[in-house]
N, CA, C and O atoms as a GROMACS GRO file, in nm:
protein
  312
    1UNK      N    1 -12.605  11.801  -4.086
    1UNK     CA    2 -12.712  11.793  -4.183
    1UNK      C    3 -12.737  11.933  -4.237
    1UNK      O    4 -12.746  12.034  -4.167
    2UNK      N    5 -12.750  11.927  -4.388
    2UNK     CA    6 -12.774  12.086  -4.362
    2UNK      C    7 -12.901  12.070  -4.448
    2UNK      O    8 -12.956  11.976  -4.505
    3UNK      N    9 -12.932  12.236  -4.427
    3UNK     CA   10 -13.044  12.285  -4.431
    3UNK      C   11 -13.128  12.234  -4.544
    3UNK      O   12 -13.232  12.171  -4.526
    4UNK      N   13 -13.088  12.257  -4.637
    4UNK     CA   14 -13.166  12.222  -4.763
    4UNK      C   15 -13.159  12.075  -4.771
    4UNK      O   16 -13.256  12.046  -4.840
    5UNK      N   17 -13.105  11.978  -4.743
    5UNK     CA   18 -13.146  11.816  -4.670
    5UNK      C   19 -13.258  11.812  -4.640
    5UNK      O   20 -13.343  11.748  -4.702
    6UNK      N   21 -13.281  11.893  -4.518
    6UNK     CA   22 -13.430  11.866  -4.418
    6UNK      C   23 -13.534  11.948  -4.486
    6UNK      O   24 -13.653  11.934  -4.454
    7UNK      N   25 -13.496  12.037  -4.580
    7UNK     CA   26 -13.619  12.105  -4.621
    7UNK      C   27 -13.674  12.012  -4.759
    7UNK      O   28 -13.783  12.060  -4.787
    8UNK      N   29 -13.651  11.927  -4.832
    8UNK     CA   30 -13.690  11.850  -4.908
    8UNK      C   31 -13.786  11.791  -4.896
    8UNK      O   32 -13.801  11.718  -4.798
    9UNK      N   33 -13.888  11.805  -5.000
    9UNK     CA   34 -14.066  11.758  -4.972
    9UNK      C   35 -14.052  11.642  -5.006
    9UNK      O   36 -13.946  11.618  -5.063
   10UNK      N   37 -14.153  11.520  -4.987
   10UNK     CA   38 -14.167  11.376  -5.028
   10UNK      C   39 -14.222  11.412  -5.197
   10UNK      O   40 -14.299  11.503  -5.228
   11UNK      N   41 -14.174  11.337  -5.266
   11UNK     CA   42 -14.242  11.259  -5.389
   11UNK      C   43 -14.347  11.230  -5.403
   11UNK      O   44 -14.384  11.225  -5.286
   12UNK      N   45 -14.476  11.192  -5.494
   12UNK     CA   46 -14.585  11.172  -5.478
   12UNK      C   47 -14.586  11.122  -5.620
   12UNK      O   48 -14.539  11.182  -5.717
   13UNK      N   49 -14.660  10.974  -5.619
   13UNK     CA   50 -14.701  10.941  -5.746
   13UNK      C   51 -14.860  10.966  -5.800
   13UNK      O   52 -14.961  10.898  -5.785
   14UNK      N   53 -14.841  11.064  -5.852
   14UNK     CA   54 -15.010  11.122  -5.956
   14UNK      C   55 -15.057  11.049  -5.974
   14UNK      O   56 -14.972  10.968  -6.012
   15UNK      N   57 -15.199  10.979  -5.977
   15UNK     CA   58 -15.246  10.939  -6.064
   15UNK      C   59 -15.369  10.973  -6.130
   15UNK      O   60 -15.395  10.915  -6.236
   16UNK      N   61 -15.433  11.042  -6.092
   16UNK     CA   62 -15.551  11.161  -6.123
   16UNK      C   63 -15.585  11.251  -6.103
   16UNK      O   64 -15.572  11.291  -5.988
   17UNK      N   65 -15.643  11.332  -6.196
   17UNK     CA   66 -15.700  11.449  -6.147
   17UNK      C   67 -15.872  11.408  -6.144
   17UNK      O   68 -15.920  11.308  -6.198
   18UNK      N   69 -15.936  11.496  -6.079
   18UNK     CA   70 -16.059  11.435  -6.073
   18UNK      C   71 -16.166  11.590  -6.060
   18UNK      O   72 -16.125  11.668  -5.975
   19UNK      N   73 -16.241  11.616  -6.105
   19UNK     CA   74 -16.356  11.692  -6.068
   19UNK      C   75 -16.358  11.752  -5.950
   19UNK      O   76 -16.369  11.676  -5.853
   20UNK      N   77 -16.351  11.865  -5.928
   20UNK     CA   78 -16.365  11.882  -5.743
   20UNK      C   79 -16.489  11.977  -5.746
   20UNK      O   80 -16.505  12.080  -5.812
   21UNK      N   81 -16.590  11.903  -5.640
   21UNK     CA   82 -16.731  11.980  -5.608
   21UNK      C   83 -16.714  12.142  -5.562
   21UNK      O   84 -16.638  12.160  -5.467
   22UNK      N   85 -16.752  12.213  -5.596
   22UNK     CA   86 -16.754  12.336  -5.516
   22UNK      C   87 -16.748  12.377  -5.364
   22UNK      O   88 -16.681  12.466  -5.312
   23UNK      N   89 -16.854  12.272  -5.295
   23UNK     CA   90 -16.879  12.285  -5.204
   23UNK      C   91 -16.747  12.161  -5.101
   23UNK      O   92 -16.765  12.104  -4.993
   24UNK      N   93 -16.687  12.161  -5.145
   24UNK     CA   94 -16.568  12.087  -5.040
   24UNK      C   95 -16.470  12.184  -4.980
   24UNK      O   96 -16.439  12.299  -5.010
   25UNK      N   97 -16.440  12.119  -4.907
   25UNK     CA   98 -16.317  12.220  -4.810
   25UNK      C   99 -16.199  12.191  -4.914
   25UNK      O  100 -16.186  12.081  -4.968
   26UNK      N  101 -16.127  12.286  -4.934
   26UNK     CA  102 -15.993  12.274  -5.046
   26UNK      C  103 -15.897  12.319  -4.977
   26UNK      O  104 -15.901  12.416  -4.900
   27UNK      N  105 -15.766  12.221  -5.012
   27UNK     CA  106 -15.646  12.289  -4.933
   27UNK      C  107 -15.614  12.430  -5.062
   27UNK      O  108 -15.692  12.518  -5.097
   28UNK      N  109 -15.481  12.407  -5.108
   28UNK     CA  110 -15.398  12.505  -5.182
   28UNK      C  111 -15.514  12.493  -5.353
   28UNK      O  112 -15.523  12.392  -5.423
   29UNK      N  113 -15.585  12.627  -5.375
   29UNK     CA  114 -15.609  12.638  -5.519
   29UNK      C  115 -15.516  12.751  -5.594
   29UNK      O  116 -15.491  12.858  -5.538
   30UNK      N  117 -15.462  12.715  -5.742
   30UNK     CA  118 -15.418  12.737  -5.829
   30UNK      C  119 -15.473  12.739  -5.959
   30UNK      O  120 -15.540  12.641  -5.994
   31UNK      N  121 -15.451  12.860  -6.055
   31UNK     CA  122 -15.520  12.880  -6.182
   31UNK      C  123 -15.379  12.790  -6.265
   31UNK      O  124 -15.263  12.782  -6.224
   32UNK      N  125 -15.431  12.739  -6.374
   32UNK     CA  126 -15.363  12.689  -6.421
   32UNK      C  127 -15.219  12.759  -6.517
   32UNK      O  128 -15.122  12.704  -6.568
   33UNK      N  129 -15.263  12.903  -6.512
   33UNK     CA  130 -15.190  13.003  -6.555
   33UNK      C  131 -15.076  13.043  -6.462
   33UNK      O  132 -14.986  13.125  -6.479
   34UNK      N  133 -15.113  12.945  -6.332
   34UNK     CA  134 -14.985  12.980  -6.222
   34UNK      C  135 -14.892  12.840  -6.237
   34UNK      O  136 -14.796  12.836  -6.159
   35UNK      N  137 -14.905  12.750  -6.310
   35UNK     CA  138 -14.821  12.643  -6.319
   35UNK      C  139 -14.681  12.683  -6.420
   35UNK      O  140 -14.696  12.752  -6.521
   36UNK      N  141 -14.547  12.632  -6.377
   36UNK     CA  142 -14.465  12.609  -6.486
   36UNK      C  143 -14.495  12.534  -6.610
   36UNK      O  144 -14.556  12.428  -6.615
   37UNK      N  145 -14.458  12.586  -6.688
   37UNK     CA  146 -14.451  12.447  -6.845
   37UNK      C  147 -14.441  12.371  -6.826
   37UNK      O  148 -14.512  12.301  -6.899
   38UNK      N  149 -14.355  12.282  -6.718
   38UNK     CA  150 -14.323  12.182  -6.723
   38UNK      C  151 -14.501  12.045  -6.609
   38UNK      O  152 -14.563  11.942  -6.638
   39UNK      N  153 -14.500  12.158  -6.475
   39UNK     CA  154 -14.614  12.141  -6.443
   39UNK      C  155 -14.732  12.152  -6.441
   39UNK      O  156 -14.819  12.120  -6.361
   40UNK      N  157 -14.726  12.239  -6.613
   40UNK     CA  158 -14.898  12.233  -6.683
   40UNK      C  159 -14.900  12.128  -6.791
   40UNK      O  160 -15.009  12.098  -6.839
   41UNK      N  161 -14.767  12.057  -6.842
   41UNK     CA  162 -14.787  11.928  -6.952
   41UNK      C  163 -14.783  11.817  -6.837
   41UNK      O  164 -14.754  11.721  -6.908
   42UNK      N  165 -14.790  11.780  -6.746
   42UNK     CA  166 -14.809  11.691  -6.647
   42UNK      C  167 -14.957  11.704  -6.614
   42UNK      O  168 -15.026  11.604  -6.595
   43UNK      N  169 -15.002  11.820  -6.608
   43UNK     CA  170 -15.144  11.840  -6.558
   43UNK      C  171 -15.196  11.784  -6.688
   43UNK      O  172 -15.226  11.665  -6.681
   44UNK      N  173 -15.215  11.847  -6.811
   44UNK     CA  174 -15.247  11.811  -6.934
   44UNK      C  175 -15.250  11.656  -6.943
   44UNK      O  176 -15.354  11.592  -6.958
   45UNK      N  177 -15.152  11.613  -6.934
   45UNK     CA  178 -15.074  11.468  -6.920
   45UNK      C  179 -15.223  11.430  -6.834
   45UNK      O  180 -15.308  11.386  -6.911
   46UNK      N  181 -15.257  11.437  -6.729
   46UNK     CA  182 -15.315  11.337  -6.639
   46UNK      C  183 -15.467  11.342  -6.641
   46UNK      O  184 -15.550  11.256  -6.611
   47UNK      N  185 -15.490  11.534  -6.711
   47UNK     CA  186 -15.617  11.559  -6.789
   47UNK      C  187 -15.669  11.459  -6.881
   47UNK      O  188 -15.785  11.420  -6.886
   48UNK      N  189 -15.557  11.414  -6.966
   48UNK     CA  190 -15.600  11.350  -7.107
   48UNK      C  191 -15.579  11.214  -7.111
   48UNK      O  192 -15.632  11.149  -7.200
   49UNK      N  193 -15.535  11.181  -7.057
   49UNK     CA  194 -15.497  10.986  -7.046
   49UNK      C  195 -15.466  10.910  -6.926
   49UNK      O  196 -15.421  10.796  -6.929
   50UNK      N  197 -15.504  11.010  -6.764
   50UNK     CA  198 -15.489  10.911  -6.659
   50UNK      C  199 -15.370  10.861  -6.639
   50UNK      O  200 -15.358  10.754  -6.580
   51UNK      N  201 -15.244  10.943  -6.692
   51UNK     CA  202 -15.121  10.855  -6.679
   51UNK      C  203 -15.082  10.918  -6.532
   51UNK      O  204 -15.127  11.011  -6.466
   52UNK      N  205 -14.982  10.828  -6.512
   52UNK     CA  206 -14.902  10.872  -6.372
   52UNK      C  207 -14.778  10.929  -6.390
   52UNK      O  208 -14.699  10.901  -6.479
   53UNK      N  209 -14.763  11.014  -6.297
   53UNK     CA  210 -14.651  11.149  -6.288
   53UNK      C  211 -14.619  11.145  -6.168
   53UNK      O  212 -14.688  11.097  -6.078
   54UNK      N  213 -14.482  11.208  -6.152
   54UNK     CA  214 -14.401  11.208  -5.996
   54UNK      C  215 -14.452  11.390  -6.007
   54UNK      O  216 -14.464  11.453  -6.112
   55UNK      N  217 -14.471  11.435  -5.886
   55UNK     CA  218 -14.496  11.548  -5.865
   55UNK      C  219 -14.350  11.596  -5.850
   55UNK      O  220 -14.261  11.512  -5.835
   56UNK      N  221 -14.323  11.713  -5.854
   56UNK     CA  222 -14.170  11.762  -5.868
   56UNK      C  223 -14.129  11.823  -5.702
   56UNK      O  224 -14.225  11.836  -5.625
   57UNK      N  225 -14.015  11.852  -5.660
   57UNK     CA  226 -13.927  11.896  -5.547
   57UNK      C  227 -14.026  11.994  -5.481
   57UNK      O  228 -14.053  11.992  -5.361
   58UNK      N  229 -14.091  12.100  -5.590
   58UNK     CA  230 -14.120  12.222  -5.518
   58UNK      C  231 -14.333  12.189  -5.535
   58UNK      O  232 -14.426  12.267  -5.517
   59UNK      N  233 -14.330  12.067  -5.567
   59UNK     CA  234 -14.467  12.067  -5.486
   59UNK      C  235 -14.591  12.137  -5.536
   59UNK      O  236 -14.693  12.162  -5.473
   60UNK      N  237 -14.547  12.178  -5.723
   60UNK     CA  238 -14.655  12.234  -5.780
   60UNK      C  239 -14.770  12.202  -5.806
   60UNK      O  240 -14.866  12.278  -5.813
   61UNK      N  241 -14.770  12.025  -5.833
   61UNK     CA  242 -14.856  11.897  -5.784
   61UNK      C  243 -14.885  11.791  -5.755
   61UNK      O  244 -14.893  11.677  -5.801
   62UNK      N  245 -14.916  11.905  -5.580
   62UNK     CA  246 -14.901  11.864  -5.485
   62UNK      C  247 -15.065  11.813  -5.431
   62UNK      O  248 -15.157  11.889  -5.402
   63UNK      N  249 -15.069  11.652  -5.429
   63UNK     CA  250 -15.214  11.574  -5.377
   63UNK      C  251 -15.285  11.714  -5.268
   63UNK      O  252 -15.246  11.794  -5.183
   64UNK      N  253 -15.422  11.671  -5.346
   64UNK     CA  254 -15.477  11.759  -5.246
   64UNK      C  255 -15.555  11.926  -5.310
   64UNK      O  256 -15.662  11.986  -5.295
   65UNK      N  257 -15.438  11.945  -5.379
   65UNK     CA  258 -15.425  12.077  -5.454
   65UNK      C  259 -15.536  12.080  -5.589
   65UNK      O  260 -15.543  11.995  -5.678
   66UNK      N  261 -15.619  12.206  -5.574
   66UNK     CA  262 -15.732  12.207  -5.701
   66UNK      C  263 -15.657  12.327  -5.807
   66UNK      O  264 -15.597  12.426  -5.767
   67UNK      N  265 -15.680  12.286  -5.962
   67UNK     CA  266 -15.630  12.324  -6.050
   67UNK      C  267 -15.761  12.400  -6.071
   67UNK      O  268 -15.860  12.367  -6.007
   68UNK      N  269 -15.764  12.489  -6.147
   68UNK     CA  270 -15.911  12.590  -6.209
   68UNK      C  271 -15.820  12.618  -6.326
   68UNK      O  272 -15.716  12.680  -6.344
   69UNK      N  273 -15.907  12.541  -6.401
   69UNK     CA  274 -15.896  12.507  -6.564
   69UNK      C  275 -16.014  12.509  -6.609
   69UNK      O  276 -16.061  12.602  -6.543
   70UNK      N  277 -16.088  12.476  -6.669
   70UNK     CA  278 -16.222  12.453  -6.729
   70UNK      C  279 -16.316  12.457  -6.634
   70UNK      O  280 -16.414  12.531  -6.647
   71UNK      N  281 -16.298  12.374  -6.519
   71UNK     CA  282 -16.339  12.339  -6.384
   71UNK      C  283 -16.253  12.361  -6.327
   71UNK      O  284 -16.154  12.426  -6.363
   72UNK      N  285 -16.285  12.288  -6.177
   72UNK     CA  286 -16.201  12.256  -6.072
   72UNK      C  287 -16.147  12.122  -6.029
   72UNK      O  288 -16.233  12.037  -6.005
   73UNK      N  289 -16.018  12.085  -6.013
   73UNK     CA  290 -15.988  11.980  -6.090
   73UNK      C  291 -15.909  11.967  -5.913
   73UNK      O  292 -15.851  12.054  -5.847
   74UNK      N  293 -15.938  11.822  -5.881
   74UNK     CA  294 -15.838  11.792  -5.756
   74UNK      C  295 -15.744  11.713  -5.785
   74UNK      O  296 -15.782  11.609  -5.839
   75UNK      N  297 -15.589  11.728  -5.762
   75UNK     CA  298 -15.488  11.631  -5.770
   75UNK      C  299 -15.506  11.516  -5.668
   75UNK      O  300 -15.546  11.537  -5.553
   76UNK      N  301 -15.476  11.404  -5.713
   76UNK     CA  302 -15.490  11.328  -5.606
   76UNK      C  303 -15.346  11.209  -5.634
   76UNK      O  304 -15.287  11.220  -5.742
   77UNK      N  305 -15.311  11.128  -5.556
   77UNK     CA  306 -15.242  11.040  -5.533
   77UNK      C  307 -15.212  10.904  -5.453
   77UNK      O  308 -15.261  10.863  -5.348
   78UNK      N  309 -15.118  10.850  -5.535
   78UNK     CA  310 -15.137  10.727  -5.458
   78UNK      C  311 -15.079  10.650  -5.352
   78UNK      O  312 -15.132  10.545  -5.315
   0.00000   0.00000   0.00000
């Protein structure tokens, strides 16, 4: 088996982002200025119409994870 096999993260199907209170315990936060292009039109994407997105290999969004955009925004999944 090699290495990069076992290091492969699970998939995650998006389906919202949601408001995150200040006062919650947060795993991983990120400015939205730290996302790729590709994983800030997915964020955008789920900002603006609730659609669903596969989070990508390297886990940029990744359930759990708060975006700081306007607010603070929690990824979540299903």
């Amino acid at each position: 088996m090699s290495m990069a096999t076992s290091e492969k993260q699970p998939r995650h199907h998006v389906t919202t982002v949601e408001p995150a209170a200040t006062n919650e315990a947060w795993g991983r936060v990120r400015h939205v200025d730290e996302l790729s292009e590709q994983a800030l039109e997915r964020f955008l994407s789920l900002l603006e119409g609730g659609t669903t997105v596969d989070t990508d290999a390297d886990g940029e969004l990744a359930p759990g994870d708060v975006i700081v955009f306007t607010e603070y925004y929690r990824i979540t999944a299903s």
